[in-house]
N, C-alpha and C positions, 0 to 999 in steps of 0.2 A: 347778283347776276354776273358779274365781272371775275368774280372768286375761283369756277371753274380754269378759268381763261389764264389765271394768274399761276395757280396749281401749277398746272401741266409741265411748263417749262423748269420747274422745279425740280416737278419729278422727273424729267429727264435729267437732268442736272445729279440728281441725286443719285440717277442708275447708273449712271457713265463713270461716275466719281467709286460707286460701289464695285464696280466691274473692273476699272484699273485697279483698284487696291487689292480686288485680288489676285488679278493676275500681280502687280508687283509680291504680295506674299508668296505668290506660287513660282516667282522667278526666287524670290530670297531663298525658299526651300532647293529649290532646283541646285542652287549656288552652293549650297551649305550642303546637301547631300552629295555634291561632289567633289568637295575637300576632302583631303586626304586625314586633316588634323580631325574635324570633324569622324570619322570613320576611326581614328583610334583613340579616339574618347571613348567610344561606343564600344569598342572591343576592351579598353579598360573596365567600363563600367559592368562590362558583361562579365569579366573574369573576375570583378572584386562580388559582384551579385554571388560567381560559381561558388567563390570562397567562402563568403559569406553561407551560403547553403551546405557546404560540405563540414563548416565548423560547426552550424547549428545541428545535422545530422550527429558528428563526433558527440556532441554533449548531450543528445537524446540518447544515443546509445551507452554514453556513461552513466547519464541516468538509469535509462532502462538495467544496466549491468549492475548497478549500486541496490535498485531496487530488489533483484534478482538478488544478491548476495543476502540483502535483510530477511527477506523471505523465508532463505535458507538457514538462516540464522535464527531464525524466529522458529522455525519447525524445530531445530536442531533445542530448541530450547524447552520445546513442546514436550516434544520426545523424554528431553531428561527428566521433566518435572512430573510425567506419565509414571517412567520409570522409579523414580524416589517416591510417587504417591505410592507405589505396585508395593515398592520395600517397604514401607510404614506401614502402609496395609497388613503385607503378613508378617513383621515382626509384631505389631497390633494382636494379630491372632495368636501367634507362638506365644504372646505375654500371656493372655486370656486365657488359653490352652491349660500351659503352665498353673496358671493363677486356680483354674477350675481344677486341675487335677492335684494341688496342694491343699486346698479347701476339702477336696473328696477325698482325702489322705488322711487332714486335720478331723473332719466328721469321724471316719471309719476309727481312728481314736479313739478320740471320745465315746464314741457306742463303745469299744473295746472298753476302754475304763468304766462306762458304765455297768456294762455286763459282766465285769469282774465286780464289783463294787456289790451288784445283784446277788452275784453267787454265792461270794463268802458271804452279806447278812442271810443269805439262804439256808446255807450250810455252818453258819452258828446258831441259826434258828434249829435247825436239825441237830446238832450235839446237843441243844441245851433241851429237847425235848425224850432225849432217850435216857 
């Protein structure tokens, strides 16, 4: 029954206590935001932040330039390996070429010796029958 009674003054106690602290924080603030030292810390802080963003900037775009150059490099590389498969390719065929038109040289030969080979047993088979 008494507990209500007891409360109260408490809580008033406790809101008056919560009310100066913060007005005390809000005069500290007040104080501090109108220093001067205060205010070039802040413009410190702000110009080491800008640095800081214009260095990270620099080295994204070295990245990005580094990447750009592999790229190009890598095409360049592409490019070559195109080009010397293109030559292998047709020295490949020029061998082949070659190869098939020495074979059809080598056969046509050989039929040549054969057909002289035919001829003369022909034409000793023809003396020796007249």
């Amino acid at each position: 029954m008494g507990k209500g009674r007891t409360n109260q003054p408490e809580f008033v106690e406790r809101q008056t206590a919560a009310a100066s602290a913060k007005k005390a924080l809000l005069e500290r603030f007040r104080t501090k935001a109108a220093d001067p030292a205060t205010a070039e810390a802040a413009q410190k802080r702000a110009a080491e932040a800008a640095e800081r963003a214009s260095a990270r900037a620099a080295r994204e775009a070295e990245k990005a330039e580094r990447a750009a150059r592999a790229a190009e490099e890598a095409a360049r590389e592409a490019a070559e390996q195109v080009a010397r498969a293109a030559r292998e390719a047709e020295e490949a065929a020029r061998e082949a070429a070659e190869k098939a038109e020495r074979e059809r040289l080598a056969e046509a030969e050989a039929k040549a010796e054969r057909d002289a080979r035919y001829a003369a047993r022909k034409a000793k088979g023809k003396k020796g029958k007249r």
